[in-house]
Backbone as CSV, one residue per row, in Angstrom:
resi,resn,N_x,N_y,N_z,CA_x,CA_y,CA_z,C_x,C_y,C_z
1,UNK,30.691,-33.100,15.577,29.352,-33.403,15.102,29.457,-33.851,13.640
2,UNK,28.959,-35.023,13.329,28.732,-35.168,11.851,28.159,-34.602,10.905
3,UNK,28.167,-34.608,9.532,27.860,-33.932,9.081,26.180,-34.072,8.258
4,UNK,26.053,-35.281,8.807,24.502,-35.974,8.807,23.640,-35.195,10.216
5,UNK,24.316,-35.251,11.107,23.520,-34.898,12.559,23.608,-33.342,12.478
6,UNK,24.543,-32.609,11.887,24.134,-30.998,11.387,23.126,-30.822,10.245
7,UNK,23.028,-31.836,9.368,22.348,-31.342,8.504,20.990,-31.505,8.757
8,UNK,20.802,-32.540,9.734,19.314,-32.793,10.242,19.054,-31.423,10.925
9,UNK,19.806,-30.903,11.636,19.824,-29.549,12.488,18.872,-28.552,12.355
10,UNK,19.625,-28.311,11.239,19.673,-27.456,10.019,18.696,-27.169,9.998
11,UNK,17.330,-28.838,9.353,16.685,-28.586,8.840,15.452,-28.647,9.703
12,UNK,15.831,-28.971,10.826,14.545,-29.016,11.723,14.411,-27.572,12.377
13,UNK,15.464,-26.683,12.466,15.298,-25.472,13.348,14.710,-24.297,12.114
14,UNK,15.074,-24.749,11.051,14.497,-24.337,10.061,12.799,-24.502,9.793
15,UNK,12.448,-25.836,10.351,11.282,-26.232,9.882,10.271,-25.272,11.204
16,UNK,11.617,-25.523,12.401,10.277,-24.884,13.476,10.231,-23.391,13.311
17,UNK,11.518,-22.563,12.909,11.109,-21.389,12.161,10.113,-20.422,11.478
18,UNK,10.092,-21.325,10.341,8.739,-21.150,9.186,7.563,-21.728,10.119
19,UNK,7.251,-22.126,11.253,6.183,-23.064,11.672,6.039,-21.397,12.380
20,UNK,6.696,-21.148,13.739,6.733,-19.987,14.266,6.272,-18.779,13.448
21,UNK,6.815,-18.901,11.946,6.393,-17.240,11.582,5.324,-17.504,10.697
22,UNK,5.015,-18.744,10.002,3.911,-18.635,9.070,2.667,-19.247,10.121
23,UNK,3.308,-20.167,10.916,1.902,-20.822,11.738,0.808,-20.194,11.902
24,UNK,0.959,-19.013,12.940,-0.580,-18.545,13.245,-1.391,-17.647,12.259
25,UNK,-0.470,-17.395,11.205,-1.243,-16.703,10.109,-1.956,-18.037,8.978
26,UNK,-1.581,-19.079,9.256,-2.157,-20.013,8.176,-3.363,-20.478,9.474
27,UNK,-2.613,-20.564,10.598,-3.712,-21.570,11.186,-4.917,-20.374,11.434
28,UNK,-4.680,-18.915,11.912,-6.286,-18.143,11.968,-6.902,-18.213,10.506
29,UNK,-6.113,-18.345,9.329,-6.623,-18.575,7.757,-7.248,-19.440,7.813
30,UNK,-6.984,-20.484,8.198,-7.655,-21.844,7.966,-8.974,-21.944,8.889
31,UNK,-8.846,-21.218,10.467,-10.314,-21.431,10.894,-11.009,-20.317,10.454
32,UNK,-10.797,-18.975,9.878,-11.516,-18.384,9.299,-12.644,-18.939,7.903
33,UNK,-11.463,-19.650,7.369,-12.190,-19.964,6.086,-13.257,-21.090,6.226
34,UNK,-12.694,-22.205,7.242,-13.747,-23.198,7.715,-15.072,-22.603,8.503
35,UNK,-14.958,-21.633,9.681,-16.026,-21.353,10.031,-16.610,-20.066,8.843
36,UNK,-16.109,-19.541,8.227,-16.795,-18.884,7.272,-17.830,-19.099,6.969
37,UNK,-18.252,-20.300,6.026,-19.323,-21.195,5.311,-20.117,-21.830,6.372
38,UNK,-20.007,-22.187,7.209,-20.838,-22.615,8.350,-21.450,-21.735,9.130
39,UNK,-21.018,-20.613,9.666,-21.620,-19.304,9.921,-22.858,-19.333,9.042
40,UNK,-22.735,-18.706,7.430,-23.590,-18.796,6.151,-24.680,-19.797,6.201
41,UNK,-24.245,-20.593,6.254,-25.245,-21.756,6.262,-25.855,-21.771,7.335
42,UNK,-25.543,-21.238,8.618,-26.481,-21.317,9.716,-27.587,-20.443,9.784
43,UNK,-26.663,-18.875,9.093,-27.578,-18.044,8.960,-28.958,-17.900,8.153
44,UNK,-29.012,-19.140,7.100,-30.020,-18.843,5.682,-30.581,-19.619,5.956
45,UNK,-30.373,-20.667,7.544,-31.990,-21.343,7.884,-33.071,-20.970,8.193
């Protein structure tokens, strides 16, 4: 294996890694915070 086609490896099993352990804590963050304010705003009509 070259040492271009390991280093791509590397960095993709790496990338799906951090995707696996940070993913569902950023992605429930992120719809929390979006429906947050919209909730609010629905409520103070």
């Amino acid at each position: 294996m070259s040492q271009r086609s390991h280093f791509w490896i590397r960095i993709v099993g790496l990338a799906l890694i951090l995707a696996a352990e940070f993913g569902p804590k950023l992605w429930s963050s992120a719809q929390a915070a979006t429906s947050g304010p919209i909730e609010t705003a629905a409520e103070t009509r």
